[in-house]
N, C-alpha and C positions, 0 to 999 in steps of 0.2 A: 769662502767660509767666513769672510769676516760680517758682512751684512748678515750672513743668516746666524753665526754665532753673537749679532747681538738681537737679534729679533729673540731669540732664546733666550736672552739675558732680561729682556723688556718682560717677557711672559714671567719669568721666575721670578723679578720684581716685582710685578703686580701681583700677583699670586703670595709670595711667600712675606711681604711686606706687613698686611693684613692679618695674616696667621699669626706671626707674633706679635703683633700688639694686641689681639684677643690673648694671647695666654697673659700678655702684659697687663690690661686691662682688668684680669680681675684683683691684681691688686699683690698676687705674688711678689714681687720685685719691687713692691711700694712706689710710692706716688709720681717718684721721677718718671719713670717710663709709661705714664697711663698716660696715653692719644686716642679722641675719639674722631681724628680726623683724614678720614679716608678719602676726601675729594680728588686726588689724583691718580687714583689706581683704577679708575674705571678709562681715561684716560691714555694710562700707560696700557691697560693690556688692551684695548683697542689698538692700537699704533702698531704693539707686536704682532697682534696678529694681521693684521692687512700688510707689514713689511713682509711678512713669511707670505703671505700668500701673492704678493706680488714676485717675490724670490721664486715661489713655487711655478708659479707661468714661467718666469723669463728661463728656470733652468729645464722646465718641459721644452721650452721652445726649442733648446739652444741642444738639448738630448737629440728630440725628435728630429733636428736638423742634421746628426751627424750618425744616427743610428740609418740603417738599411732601409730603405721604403719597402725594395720584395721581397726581405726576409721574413718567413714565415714568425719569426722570434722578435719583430719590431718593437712590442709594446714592450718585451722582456729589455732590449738594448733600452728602450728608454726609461725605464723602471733604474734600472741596472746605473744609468748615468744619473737619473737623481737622486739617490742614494750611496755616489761611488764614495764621497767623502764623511768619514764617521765623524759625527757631534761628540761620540765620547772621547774620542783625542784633544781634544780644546775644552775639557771642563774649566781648566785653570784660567785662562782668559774671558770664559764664559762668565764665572765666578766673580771676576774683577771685576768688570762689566755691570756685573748684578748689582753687587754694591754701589758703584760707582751711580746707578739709576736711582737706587734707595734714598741715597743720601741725597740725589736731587730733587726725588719727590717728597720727601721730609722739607725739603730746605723752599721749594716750592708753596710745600702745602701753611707752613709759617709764614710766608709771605703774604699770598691769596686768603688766608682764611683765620680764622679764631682755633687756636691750639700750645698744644703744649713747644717752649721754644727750644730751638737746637742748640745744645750745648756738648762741648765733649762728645763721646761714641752714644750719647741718648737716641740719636740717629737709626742704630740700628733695632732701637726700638724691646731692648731685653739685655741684659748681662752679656758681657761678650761671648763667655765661656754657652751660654743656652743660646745665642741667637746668632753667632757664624754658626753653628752646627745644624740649628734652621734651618736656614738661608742657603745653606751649600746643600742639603737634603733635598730641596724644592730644586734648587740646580740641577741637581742629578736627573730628580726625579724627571724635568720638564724636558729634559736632552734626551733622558732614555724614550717615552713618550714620544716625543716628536720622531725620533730613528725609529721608531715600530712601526709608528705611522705609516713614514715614508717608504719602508722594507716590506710592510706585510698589508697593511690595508689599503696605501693607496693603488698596489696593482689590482685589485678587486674591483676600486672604485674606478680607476682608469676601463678597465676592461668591461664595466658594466656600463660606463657612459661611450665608447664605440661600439658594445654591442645597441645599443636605444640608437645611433647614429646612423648605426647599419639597419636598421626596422625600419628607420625612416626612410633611406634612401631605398631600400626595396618597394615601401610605398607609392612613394611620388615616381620611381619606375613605371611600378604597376601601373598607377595612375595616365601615367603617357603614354605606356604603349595600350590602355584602353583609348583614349578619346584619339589616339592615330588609329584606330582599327574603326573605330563609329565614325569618324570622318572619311575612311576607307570605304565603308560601308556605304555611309552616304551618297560617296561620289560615284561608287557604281553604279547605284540606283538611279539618280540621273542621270548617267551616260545610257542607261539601258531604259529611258523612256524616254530619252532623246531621240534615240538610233530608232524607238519603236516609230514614235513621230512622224517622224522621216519615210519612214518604209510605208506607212498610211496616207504620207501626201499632209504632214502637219496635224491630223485629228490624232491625237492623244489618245491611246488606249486606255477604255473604262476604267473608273478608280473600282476599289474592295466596299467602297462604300452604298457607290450605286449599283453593286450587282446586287445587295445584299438584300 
């Protein structure tokens, strides 16, 4: 839970980091907190989401490892295992987290670029009282989001990528058991102007072409 509750943390950062310096931006909260500098949030929410999606393999793998092969209910156990642990019991760590990314992409983006300088809670980009309640709102938000995901769409999307698995392999079945049956065929056909051959004393029985 801890990787994936900060991959959630990384998203809700870049995500909700932006948001409030657009309300900041226009000038409500005065000049302290205008930043037009967003260079690291394209950045951070890249990161989050390839951490989650590497998260998302290793614990398909590590499901489908422990879940039934010939239970009729396989994909459900592994559904079942990547989902057993709820995001919304770890808002509060999550939450820490989030800020804790904010402030380095604030204190980053002051480094690397032309903007306004970190001082005091400026950081979090809006009055405290408007912009933890932000920032924890987007938290929520990206945890609930990501648990629906994982609970209600990904079994859809799992079960519609081994059924396309399954059409394939019925395919390339097909596939095999045609060119064994034309190679079948084949081979019969010359065994049976072999054997004719033979029975003539070597002259080969007229082709369809020269009777025709």
């Amino acid at each position: 839970m801890l990787l994936s509750g900060f991959a959630i943390a990384l998203i809700a950062a870049a995500l909700g980091d932006p948001l409030v310096e657009t309300v900041s931006n226009t000038g409500i909260f005065g000049r302290a907190f205008i930043d037009d500098n967003h260079q690291s949030v394209a950045t951070v929410l890249v990161a989050g989401l390839v951490l989650g999606l590497l998260l998302l393999v290793v614990r398909f793998r590590f499901a489908s490892a422990r879940a039934s092969k010939g239970s009729p209910d396989w994909l459900h156990e592994v559904v079942s295992g990547l989902s057993r642990t709820s995001s919304s019991r770890h808002i509060a760590p999550i939450f820490g987290a989030q800020l804790a990314v904010v402030y380095a992409m604030e204190s980053c983006e002051q480094l690397l670029g032309p903007g306004a300088s970190v001082h005091g809670l400026s950081w979090l980009g809006a009055p405290l009282v408007v912009s933890l309640p932000m920032h924890f709102a987007v938290c929520v938000f990206c945890a609930c989001v990501i648990r629906h995901a994982t609970r209600s769409i990904l079994p859809g999307f799992i079960a519609a990528i081994c059924d396309v698995l399954d059409r394939i392999l019925v395919e390339f079945a097909r596939d095999a058991a045609r060119s064994v049956f034309v190679s079948s065929i084949e081979q019969l056909v010359r065994h049976v102007r072999l054997t004719a051959a033979q029975r003539i004393r070597g002259r080969a029985p007229p082709s369809l072409a020269t009777l025709a």
